[in-house]
C-alpha angles and dihedrals in degrees: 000000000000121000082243099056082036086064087038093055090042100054093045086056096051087051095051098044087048078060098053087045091046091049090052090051101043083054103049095042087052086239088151088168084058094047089054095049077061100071127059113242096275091042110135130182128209114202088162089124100060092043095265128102149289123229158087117329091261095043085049100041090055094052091051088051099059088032091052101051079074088079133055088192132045124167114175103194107185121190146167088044103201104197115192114168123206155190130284120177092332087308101125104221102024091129141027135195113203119190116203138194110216143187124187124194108190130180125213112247094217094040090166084237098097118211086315098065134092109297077209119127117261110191117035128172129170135188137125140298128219108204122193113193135189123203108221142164090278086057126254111348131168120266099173138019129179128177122210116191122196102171157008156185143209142172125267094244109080109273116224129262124287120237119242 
């Protein structure tokens, strides 16, 4: 590799692990405009494995919107970021697939504990994450995003109802 196509490498996966940072903080402040400018025009989500949706980045970010005002507190944490770049049409690094190890604390909303409670996370589920990307006019954006969820834990009171 030239010192050139080395940069090259180097910015792109700046850019795409941005991404990966912008989508984690869109989600957890709840900026569900910012989370769709993520995503080029055709992006979609599935967050089928951990009992949300599949769909396009609108339908999706809607959905978050009503499912997340379940939680007063959300923290992505994503970790053990794999970047592969690929082909599009002959243009070497057109794409790009990023798998991604999460873990997600989370706190109820209504925690029956009122101001004075633990400010502690009470429901708390971690997995990976499998990221396509597209590189466009606009910059990187999301094409893909699946969510595969191993685990979870809640607390031993009865958690309310997710939102469907």
């Amino acid at each position: 590799m030239t010192q050139r196509v080395e940069l090259a490498t180097l910015r792109d996966r700046l850019a795409v692990d941005g991404m990966i940072t912008d989508y984690a903080v869109a989600v957890d402040d709840g900026d569900w405009e910012a989370y769709r400018s993520l995503f080029a025009p055709d992006g979609r989500a599935d967050y089928r494995s951990a009992g949300g949706i599949e769909g396009d980045a609108g339908s999706v970010a809607a959905w978050l919107a009503r499912s997340m005002r379940l939680f007063s507190m959300r923290q992505h944490l994503i970790v053990n970021r794999r970047v592969r770049f690929g082909i599009l049409e002959q243009d070497i690094g057109d794409t790009a697939r990023v798998q991604a190890d999460y873990i997600n604390p989370m706190r109820f909303a209504d925690n029956g504990e009122g101001s004075a409670g633990s400010l502690a996370p009470d429901f708390v589920c971690g997995g990976r994450y499998a990221f396509g990307l597209l590189r466009t006019d606009d910059g990187w954006r999301l094409r893909e995003v699946v969510v595969q969820e191993k685990w979870r834990r809640l607390p031993e009171r009865t958690a309310p109802a997710m939102i469907d």
